[in-house]
mmCIF file of the N, C-alpha and C atoms, coordinates in Angstrom:
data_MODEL
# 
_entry.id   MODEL 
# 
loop_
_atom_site.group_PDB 
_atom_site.id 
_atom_site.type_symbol 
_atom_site.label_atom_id 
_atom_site.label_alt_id 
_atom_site.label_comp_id 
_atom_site.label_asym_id 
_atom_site.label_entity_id 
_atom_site.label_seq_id 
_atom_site.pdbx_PDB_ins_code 
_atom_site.Cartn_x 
_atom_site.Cartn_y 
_atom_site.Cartn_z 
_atom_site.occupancy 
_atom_site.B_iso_or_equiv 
_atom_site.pdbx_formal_charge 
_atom_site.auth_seq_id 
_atom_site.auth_comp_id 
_atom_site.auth_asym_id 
_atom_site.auth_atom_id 
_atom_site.pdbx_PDB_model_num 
ATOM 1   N N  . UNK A 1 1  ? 120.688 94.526  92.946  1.00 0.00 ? 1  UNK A N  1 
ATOM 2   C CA . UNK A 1 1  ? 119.964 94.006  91.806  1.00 0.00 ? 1  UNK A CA 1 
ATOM 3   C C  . UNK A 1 1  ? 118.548 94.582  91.809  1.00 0.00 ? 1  UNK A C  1 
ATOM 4   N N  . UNK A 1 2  ? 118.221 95.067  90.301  1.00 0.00 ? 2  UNK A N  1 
ATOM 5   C CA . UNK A 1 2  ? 116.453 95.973  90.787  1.00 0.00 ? 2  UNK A CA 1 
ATOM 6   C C  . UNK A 1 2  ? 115.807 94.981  90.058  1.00 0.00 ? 2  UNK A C  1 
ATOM 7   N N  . UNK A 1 3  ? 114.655 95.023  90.685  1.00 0.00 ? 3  UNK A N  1 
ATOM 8   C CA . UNK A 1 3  ? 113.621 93.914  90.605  1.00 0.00 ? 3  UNK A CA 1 
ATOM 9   C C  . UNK A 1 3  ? 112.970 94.160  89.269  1.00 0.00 ? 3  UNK A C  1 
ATOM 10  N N  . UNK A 1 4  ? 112.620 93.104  88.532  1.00 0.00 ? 4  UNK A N  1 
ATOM 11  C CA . UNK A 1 4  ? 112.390 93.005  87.260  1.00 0.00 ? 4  UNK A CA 1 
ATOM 12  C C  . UNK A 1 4  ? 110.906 93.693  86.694  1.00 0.00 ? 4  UNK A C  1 
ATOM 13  N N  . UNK A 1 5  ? 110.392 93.792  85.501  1.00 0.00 ? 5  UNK A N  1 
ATOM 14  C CA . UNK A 1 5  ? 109.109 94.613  85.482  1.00 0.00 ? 5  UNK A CA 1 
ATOM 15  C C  . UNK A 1 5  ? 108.245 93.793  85.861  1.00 0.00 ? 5  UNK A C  1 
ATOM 16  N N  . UNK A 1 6  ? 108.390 92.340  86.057  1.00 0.00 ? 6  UNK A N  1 
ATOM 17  C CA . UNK A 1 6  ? 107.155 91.549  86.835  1.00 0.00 ? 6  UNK A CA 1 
ATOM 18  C C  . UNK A 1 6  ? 106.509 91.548  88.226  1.00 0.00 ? 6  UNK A C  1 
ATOM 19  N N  . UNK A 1 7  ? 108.235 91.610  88.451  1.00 0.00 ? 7  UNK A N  1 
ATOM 20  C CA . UNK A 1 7  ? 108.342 91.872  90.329  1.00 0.00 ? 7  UNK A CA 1 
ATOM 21  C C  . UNK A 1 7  ? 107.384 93.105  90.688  1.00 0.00 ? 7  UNK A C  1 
ATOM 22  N N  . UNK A 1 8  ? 107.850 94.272  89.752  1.00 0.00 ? 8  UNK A N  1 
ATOM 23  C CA . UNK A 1 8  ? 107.318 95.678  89.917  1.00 0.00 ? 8  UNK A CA 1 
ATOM 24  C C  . UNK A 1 8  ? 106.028 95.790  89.716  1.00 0.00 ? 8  UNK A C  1 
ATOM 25  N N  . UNK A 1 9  ? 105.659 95.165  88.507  1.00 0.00 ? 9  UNK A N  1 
ATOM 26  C CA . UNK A 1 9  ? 104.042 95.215  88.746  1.00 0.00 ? 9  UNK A CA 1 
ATOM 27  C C  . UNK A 1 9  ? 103.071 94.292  89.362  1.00 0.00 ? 9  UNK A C  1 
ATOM 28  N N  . UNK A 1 10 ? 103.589 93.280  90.287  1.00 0.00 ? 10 UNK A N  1 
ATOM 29  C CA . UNK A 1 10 ? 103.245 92.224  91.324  1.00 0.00 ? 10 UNK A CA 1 
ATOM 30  C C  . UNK A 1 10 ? 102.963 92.957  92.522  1.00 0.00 ? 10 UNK A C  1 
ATOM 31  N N  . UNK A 1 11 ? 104.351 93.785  92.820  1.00 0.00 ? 11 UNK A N  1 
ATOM 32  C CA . UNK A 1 11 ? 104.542 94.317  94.184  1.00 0.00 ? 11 UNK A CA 1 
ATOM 33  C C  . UNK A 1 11 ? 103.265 96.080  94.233  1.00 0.00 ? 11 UNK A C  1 
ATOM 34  N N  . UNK A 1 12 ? 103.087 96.201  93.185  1.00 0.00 ? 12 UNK A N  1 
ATOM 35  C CA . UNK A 1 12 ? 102.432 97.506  92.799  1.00 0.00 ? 12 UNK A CA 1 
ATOM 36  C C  . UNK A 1 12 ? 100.511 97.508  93.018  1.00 0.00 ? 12 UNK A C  1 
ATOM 37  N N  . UNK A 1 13 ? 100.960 96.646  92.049  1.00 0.00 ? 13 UNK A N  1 
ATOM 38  C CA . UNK A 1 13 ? 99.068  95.160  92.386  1.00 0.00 ? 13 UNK A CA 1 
ATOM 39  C C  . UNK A 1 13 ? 98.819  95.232  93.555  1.00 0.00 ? 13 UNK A C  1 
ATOM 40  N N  . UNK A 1 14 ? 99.711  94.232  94.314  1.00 0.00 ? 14 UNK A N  1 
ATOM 41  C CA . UNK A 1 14 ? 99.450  93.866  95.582  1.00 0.00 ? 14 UNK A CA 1 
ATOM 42  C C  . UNK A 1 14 ? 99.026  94.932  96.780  1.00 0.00 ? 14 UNK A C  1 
ATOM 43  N N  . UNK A 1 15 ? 100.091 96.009  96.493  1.00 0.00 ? 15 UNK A N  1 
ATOM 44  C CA . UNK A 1 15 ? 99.980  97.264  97.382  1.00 0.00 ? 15 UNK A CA 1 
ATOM 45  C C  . UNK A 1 15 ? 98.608  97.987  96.964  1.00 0.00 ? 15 UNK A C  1 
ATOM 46  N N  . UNK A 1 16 ? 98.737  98.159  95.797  1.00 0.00 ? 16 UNK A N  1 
ATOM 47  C CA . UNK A 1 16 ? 97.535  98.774  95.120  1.00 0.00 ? 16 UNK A CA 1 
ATOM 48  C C  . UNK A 1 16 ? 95.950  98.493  96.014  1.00 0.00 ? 16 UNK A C  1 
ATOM 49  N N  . UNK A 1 17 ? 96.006  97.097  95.805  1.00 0.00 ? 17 UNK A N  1 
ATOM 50  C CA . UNK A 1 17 ? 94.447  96.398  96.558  1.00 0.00 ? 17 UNK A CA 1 
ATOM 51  C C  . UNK A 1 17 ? 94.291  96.849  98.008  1.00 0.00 ? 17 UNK A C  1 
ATOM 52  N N  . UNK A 1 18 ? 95.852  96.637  98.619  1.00 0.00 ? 18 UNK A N  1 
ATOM 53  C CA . UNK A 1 18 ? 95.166  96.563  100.074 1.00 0.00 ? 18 UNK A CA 1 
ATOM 54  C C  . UNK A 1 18 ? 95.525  97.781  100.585 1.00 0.00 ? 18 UNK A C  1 
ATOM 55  N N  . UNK A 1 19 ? 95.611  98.982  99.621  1.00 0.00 ? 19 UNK A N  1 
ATOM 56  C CA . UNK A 1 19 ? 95.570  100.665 100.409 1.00 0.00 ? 19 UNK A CA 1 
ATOM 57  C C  . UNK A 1 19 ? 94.586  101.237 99.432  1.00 0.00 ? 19 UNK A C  1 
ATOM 58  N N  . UNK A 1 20 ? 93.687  100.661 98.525  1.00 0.00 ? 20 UNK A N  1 
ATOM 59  C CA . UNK A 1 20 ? 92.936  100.924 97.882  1.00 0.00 ? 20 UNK A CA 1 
ATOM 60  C C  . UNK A 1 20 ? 91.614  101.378 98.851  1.00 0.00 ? 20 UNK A C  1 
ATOM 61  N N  . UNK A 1 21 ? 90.108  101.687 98.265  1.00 0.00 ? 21 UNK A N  1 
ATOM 62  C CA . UNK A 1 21 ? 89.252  101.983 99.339  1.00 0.00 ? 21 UNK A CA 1 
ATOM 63  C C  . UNK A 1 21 ? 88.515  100.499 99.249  1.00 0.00 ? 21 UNK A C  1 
ATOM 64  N N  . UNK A 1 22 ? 89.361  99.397  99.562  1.00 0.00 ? 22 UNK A N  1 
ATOM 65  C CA . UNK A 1 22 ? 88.889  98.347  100.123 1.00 0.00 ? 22 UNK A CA 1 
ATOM 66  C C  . UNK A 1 22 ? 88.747  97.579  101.335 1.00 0.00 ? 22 UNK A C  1 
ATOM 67  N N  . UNK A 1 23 ? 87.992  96.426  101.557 1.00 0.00 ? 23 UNK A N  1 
ATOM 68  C CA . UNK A 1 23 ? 87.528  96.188  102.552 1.00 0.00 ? 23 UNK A CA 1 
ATOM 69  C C  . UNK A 1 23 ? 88.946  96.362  103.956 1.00 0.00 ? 23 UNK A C  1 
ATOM 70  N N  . UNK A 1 24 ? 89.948  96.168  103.450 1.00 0.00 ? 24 UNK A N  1 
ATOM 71  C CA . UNK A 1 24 ? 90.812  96.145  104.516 1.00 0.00 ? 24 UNK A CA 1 
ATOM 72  C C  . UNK A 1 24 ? 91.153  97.416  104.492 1.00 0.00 ? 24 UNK A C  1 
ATOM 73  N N  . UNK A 1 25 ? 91.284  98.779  104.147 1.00 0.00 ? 25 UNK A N  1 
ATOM 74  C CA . UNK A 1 25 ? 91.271  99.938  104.494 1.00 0.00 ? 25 UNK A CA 1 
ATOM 75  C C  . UNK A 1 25 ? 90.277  100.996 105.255 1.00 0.00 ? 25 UNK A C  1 
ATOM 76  N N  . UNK A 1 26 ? 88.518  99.887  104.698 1.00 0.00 ? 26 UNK A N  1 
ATOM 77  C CA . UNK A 1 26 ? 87.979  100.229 105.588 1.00 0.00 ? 26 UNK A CA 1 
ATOM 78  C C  . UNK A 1 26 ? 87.964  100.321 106.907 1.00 0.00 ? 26 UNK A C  1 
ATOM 79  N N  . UNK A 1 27 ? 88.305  98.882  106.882 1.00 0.00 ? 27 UNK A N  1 
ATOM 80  C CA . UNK A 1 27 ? 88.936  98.316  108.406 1.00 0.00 ? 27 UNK A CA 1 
ATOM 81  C C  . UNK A 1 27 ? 89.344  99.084  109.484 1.00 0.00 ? 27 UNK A C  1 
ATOM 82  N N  . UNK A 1 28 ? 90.471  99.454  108.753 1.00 0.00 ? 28 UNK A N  1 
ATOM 83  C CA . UNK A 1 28 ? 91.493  100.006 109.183 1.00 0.00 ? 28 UNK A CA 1 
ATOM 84  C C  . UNK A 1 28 ? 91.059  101.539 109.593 1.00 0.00 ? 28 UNK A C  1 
ATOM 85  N N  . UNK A 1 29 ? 90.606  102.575 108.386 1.00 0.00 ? 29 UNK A N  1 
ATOM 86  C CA . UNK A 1 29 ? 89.827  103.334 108.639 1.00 0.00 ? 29 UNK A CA 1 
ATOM 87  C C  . UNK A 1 29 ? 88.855  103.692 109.885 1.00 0.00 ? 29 UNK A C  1 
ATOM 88  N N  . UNK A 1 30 ? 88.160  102.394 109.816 1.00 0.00 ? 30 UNK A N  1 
ATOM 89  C CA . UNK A 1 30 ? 86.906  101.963 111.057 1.00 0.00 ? 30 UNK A CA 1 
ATOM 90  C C  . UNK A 1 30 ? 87.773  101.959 112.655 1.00 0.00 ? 30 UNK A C  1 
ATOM 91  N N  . UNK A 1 31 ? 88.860  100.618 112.813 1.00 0.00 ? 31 UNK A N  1 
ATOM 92  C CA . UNK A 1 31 ? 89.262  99.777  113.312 1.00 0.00 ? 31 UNK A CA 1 
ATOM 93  C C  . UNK A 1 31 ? 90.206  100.366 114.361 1.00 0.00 ? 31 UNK A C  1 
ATOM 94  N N  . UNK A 1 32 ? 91.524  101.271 113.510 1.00 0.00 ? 32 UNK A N  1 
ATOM 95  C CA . UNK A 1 32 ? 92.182  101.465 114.323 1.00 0.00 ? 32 UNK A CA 1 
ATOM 96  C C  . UNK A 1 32 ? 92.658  102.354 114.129 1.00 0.00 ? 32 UNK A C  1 
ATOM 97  N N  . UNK A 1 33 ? 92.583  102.788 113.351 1.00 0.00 ? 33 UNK A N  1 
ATOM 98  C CA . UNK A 1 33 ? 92.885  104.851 112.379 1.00 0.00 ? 33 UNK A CA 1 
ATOM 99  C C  . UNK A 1 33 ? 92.737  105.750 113.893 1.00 0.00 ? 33 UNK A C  1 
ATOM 100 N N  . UNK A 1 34 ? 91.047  105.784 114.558 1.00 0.00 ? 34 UNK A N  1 
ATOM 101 C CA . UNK A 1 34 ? 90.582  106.352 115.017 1.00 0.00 ? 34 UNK A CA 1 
ATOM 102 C C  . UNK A 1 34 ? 91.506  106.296 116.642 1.00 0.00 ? 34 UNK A C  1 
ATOM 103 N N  . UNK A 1 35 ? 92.050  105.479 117.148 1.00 0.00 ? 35 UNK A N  1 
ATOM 104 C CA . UNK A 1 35 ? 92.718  104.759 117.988 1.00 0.00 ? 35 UNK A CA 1 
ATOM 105 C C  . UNK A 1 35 ? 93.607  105.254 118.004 1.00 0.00 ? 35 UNK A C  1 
ATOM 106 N N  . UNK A 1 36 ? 94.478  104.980 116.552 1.00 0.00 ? 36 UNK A N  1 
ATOM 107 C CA . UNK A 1 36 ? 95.945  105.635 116.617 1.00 0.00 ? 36 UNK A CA 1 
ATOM 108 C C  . UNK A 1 36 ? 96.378  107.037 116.786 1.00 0.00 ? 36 UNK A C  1 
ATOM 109 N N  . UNK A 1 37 ? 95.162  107.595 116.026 1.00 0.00 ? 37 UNK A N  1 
ATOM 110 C CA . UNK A 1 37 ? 94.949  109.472 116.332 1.00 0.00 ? 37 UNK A CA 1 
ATOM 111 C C  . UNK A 1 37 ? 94.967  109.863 117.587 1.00 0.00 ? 37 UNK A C  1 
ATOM 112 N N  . UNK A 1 38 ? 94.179  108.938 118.344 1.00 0.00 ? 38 UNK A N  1 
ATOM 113 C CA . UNK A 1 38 ? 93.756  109.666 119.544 1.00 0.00 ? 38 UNK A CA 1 
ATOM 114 C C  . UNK A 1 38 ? 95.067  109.407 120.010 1.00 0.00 ? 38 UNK A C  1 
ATOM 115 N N  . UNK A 1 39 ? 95.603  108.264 120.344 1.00 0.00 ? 39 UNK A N  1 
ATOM 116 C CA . UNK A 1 39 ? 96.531  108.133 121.264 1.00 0.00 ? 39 UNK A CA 1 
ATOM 117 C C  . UNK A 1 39 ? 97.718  108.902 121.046 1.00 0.00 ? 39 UNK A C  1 
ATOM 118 N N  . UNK A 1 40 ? 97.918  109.092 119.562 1.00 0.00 ? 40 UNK A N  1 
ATOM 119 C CA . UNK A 1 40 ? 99.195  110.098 119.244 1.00 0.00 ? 40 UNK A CA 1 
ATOM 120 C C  . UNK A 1 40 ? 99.039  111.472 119.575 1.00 0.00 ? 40 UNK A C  1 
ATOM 121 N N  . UNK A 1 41 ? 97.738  112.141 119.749 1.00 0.00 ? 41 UNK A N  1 
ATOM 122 C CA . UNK A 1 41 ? 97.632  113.291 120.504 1.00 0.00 ? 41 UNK A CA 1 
ATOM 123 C C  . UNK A 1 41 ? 97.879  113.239 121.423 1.00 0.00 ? 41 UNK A C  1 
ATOM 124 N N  . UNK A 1 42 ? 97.783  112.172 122.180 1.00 0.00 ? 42 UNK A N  1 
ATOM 125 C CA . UNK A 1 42 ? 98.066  112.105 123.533 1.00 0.00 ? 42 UNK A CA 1 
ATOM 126 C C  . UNK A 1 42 ? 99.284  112.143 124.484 1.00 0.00 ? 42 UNK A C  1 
ATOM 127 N N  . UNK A 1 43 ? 99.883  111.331 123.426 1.00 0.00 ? 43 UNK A N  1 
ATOM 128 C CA . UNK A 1 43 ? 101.256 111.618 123.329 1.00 0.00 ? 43 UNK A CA 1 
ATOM 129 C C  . UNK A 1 43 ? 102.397 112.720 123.605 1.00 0.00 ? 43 UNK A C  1 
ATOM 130 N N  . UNK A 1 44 ? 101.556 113.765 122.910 1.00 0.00 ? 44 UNK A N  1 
ATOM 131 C CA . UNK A 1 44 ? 102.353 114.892 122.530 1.00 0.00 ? 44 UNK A CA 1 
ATOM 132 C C  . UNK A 1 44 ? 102.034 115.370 123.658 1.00 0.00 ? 44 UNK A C  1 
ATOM 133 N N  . UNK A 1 45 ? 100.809 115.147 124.275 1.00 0.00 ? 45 UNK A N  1 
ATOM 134 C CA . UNK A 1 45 ? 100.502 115.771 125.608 1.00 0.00 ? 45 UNK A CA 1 
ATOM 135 C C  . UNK A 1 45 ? 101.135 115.481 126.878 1.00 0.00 ? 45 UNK A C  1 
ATOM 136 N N  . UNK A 1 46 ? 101.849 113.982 126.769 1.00 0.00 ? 46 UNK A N  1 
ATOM 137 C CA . UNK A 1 46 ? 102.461 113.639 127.838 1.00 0.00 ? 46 UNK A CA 1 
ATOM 138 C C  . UNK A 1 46 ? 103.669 114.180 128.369 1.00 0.00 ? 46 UNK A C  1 
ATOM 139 N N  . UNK A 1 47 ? 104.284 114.347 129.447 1.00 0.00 ? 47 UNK A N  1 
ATOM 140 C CA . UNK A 1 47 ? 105.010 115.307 129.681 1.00 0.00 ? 47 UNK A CA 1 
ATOM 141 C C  . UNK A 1 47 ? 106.180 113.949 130.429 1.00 0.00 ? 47 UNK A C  1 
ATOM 142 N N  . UNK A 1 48 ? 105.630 112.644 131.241 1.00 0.00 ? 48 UNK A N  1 
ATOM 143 C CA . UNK A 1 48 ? 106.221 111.851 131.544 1.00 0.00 ? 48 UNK A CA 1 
ATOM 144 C C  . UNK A 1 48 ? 106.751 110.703 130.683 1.00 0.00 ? 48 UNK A C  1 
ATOM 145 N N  . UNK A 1 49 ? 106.549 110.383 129.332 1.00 0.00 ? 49 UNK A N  1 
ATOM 146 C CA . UNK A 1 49 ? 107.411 109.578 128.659 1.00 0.00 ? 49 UNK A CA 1 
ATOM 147 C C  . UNK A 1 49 ? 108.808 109.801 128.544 1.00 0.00 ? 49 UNK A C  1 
ATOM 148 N N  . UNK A 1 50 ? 109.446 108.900 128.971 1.00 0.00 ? 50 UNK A N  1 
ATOM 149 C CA . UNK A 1 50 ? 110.806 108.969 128.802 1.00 0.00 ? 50 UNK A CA 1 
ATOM 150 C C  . UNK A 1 50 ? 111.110 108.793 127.425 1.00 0.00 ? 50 UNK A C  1 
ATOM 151 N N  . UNK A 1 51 ? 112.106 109.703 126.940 1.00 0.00 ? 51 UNK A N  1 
ATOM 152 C CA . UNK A 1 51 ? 112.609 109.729 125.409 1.00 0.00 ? 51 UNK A CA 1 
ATOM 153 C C  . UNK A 1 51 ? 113.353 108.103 125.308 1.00 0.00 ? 51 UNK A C  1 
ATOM 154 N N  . UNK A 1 52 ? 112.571 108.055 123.875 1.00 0.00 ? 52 UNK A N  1 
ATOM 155 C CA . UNK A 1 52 ? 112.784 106.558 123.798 1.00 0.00 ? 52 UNK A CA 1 
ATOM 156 C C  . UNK A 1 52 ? 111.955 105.473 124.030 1.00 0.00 ? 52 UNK A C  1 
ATOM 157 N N  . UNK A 1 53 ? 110.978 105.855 124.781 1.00 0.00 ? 53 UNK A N  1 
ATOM 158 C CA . UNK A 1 53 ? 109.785 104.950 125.073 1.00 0.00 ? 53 UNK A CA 1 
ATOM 159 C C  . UNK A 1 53 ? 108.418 105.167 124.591 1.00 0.00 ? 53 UNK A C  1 
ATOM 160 N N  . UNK A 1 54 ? 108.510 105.886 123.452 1.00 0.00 ? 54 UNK A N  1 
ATOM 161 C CA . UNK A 1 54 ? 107.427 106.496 122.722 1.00 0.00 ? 54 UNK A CA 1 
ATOM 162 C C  . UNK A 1 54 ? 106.436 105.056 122.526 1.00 0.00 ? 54 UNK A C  1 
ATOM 163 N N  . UNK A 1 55 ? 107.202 104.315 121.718 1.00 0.00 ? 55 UNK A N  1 
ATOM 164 C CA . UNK A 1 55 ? 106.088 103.774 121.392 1.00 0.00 ? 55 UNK A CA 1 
ATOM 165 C C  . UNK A 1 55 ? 105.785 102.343 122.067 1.00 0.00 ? 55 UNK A C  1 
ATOM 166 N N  . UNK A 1 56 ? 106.569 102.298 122.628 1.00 0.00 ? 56 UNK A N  1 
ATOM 167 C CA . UNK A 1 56 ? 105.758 101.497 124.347 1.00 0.00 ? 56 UNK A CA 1 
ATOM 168 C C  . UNK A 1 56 ? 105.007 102.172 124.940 1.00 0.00 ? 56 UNK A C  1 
ATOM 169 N N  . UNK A 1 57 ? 105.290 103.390 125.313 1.00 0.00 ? 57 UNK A N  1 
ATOM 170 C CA . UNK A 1 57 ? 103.918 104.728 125.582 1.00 0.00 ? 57 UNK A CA 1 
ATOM 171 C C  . UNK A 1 57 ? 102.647 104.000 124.439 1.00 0.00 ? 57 UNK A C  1 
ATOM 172 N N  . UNK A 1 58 ? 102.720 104.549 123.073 1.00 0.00 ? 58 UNK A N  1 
ATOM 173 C CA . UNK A 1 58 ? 101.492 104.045 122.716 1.00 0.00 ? 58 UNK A CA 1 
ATOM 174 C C  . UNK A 1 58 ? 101.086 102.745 122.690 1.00 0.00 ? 58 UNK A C  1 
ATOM 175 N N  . UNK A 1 59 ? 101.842 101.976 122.535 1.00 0.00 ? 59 UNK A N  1 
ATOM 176 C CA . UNK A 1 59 ? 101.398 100.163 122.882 1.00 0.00 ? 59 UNK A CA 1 
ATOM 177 C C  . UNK A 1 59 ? 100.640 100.299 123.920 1.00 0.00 ? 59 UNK A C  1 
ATOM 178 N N  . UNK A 1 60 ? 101.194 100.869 125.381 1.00 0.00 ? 60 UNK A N  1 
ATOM 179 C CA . UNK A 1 60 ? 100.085 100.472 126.228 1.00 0.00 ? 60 UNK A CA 1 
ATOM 180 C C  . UNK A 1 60 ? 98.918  101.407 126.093 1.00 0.00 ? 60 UNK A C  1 
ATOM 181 N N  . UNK A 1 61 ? 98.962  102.187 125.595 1.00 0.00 ? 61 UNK A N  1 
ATOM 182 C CA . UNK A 1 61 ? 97.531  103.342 125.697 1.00 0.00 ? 61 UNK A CA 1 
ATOM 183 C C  . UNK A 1 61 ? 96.839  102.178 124.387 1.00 0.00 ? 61 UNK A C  1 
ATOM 184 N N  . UNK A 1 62 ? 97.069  101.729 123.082 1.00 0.00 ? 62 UNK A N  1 
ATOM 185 C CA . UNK A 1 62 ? 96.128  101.100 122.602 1.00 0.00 ? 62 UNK A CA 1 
ATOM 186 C C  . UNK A 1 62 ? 95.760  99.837  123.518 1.00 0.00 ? 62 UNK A C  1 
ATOM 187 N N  . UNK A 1 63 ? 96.781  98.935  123.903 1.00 0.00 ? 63 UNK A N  1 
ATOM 188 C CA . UNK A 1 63 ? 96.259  97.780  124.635 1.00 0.00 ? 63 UNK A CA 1 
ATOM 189 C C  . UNK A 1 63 ? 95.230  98.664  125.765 1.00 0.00 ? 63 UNK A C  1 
ATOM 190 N N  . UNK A 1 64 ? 94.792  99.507  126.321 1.00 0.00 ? 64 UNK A N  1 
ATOM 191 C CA . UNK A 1 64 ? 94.380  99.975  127.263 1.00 0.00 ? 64 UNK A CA 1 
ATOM 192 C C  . UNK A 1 64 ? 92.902  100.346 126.606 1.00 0.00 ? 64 UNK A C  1 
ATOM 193 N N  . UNK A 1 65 ? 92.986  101.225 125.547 1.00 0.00 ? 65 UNK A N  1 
ATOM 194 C CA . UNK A 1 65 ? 91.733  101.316 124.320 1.00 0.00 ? 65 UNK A CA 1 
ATOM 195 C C  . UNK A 1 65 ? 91.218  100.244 124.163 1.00 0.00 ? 65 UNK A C  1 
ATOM 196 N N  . UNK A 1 66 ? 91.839  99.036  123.916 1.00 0.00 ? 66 UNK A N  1 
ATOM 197 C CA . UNK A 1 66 ? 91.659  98.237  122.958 1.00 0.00 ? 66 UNK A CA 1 
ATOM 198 C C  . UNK A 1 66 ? 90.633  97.123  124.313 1.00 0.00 ? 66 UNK A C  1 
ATOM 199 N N  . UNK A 1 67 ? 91.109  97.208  125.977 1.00 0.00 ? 67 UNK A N  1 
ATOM 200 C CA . UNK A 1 67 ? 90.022  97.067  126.828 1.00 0.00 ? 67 UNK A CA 1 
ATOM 201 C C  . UNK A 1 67 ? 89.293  97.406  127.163 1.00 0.00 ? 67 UNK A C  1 
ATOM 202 N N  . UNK A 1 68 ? 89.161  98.577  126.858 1.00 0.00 ? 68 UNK A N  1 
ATOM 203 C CA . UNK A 1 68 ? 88.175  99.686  127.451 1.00 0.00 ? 68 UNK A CA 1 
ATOM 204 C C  . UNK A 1 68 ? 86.899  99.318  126.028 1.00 0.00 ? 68 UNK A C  1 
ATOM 205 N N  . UNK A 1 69 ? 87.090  98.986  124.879 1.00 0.00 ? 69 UNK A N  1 
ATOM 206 C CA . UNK A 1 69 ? 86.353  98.841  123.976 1.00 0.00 ? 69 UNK A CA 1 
ATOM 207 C C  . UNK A 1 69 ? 85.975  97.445  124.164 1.00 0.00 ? 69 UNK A C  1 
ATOM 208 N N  . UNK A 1 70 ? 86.597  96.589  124.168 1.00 0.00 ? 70 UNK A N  1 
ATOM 209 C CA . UNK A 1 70 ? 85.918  94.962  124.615 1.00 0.00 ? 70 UNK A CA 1 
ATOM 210 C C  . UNK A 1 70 ? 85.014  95.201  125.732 1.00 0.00 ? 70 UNK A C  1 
ATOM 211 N N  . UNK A 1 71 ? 85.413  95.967  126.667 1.00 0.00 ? 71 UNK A N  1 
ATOM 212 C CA . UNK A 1 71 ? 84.221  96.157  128.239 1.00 0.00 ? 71 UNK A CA 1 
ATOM 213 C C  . UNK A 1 71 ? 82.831  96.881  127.415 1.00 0.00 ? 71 UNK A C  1 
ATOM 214 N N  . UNK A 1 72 ? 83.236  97.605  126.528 1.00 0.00 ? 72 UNK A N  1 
ATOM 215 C CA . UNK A 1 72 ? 81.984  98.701  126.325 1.00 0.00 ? 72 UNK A CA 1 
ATOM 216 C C  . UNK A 1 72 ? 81.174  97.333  125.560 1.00 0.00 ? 72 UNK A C  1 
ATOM 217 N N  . UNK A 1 73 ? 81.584  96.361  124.889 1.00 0.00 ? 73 UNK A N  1 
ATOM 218 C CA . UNK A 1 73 ? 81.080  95.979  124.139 1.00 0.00 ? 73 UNK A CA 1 
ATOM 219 C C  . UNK A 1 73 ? 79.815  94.525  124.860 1.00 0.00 ? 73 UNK A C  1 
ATOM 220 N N  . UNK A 1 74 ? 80.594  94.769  125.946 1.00 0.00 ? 74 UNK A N  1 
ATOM 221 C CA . UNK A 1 74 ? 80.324  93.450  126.970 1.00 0.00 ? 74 UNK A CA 1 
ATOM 222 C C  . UNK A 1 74 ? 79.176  93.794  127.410 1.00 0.00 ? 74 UNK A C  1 
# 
């Protein structure tokens, strides 16, 4: 069943605002853009991830960022 022209321009709105250049893209931009780059280079660099564990690989490299930035901040 396809979603009606209300649905469509609800769901369009909605998306619209929050990938727009608003405050929550800044965010994001600011927040964790910079984070996710790095660590996905890093990635590619790793030679010990087991296939399949990619992104438990990056989970812990951000949880690991994501202390290393609370300490800096401390």
């Amino acid at each position: 069943m396809e979603p009606t022209q209300a649905e469509q321009e609800l769901v369009i709105g909605d998306t619209a605002s929050a990938i727009g250049g608003n405050d929550i893209r800044q965010w994001l931009n600011r927040e964790i853009t910079p984070y996710l780059l790095k660590g996905m280079k890093q990635l590619v660099k790793e030679k010990e991830v087991v296939a399949g564990d990619e992104l438990k690989w990056l989970g812990e490299y951000l949880v690991a960022e994501n202390e290393k930035k609370k300490q800096a901040k401390s």
